[in-house]
matplotlib code that plots the C-alpha trace (Angstrom):
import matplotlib.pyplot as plt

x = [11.8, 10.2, 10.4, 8.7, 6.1, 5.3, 5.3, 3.1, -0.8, -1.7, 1.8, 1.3, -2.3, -0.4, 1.9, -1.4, -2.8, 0.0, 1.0, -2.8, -3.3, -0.1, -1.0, -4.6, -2.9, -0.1, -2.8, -4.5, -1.8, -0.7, -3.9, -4.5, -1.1, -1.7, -5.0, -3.7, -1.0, -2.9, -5.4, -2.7, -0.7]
y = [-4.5, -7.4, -9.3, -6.5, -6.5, -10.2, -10.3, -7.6, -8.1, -4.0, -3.5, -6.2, -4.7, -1.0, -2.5, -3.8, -1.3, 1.0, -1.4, -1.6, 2.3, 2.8, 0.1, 1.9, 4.9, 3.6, 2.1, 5.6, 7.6, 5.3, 4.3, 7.6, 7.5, 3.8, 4.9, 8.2, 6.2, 3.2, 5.7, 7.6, 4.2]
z = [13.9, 12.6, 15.7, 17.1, 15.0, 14.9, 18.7, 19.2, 17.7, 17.8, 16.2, 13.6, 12.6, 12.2, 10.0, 8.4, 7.9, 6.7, 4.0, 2.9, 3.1, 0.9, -1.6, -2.1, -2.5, -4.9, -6.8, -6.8, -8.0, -10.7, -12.3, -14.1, -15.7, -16.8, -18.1, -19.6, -21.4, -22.4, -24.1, -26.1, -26.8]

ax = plt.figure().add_subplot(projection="3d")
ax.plot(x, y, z, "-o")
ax.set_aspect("equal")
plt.show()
């Protein structure tokens, strides 16, 4: 899989851009509970 992905540049910039996307929307879901409980801590 990896090999896969390093040897192929299109593949590589999908993983990219996978990881990225689901970072943003990690951030995105988890932020308002941080804020939410940082507020009522």
């Amino acid at each position: 899989m990896l090999e896969v992905i390093s040897k192929d540049a299109t593949a590589r910039r999908f993983a990219y851009i996978v990881v990225i996307l689901s970072f943003i929307f990690g951030m995105a879901w988890v932020l308002p509970n941080l804020i939410n409980a940082i507020r009522w801590w």
